[in-house]
N, C-alpha and C positions, 0 to 999 in steps of 0.2 A: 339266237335270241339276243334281242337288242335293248338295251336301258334308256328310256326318253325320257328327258328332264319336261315338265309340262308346265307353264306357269301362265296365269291369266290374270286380268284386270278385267275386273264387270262397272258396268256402269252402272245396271240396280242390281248390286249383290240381293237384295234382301228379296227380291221375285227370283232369281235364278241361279244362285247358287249350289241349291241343292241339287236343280238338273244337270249340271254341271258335273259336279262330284259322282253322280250315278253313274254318267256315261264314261268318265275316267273312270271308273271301277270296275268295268265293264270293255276296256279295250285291251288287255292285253291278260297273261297269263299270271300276273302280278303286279298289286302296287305298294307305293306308302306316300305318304303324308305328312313332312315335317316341318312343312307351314301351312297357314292357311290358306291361302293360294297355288300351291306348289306340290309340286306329287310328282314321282318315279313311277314309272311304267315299264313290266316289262313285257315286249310284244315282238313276234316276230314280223309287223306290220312296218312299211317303210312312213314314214315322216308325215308325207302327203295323202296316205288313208288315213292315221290318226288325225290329221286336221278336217278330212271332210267328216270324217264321224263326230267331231264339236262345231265346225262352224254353223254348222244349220241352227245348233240350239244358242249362237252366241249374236249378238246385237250389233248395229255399225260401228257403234265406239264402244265396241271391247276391246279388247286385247288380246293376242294368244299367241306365246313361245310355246316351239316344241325342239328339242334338240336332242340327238343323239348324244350320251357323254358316257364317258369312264363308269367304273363303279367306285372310284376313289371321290372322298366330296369329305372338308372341312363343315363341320357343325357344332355353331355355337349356339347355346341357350338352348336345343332343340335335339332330338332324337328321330330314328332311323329303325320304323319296326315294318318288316315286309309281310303283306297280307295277299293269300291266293284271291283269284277271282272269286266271287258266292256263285253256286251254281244250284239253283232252284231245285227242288228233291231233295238234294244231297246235305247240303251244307244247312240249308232254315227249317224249320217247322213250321209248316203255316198257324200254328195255337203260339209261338214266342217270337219274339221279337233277337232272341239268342244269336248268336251265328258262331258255331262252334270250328274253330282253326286245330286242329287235329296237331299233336306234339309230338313227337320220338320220344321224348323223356320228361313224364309226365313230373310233376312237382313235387318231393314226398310231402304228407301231410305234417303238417303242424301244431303241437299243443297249443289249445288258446292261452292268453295270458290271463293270470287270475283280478279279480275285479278288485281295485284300490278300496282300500278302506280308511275312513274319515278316522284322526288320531283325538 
């Protein structure tokens, strides 16, 4: 299993960014997202299927890095949280929009705080 740094530049973000993002989410056995443009993949695919599976949906002046890297990576202002692929059946319910990321150790519950009161 391989970690691919994946970073694009759209020319009309605002028509296709979202196809974008689906199909990164969608290549490998996990991703994350800690920019807007920028997403970790992890895939046992070499470099050159990840690129044909975006270039189709991407425009003549886009842009697209893919690089294999480390799993060591400096982060500023931004965070690093890894999400499995969604796999239809399992993970959504077609009645919510939810997508439930399954935990080993689940959160214990918390007392609410009690409601402020005007002095």
């Amino acid at each position: 299993m391989r970690t691919y740094l994946i970073s694009y530049d759209l020319a009309k973000p605002h028509l296709d960014k979202h196809v974008v993002a689906q199909a990164i989410m969608t290549l490998g056995t996990s991703w994350a997202r800690p920019l807007e443009q920028t997403w970790y993949v992890r895939s046992e695919e070499a470099e050159e299927t990840i690129a044909s599976g975006l270039w189709g949906l991407l425009d003549d002046n886009d842009g697209l890095l893919i690089q294999a890297v480390k799993d060591e990576a400096v982060l500023m202002n931004t965070s690093l949280r890894w999400f499995r692929k969604r796999r239809p059946g399992i993970d959504m319910d077609g009645s919510t929009n939810i997508i439930a990321f399954p935990s080993a150790n689940p959160p214990a519950a918390q007392s609410e705080f009690p409601f402020a009161e005007a002095c």
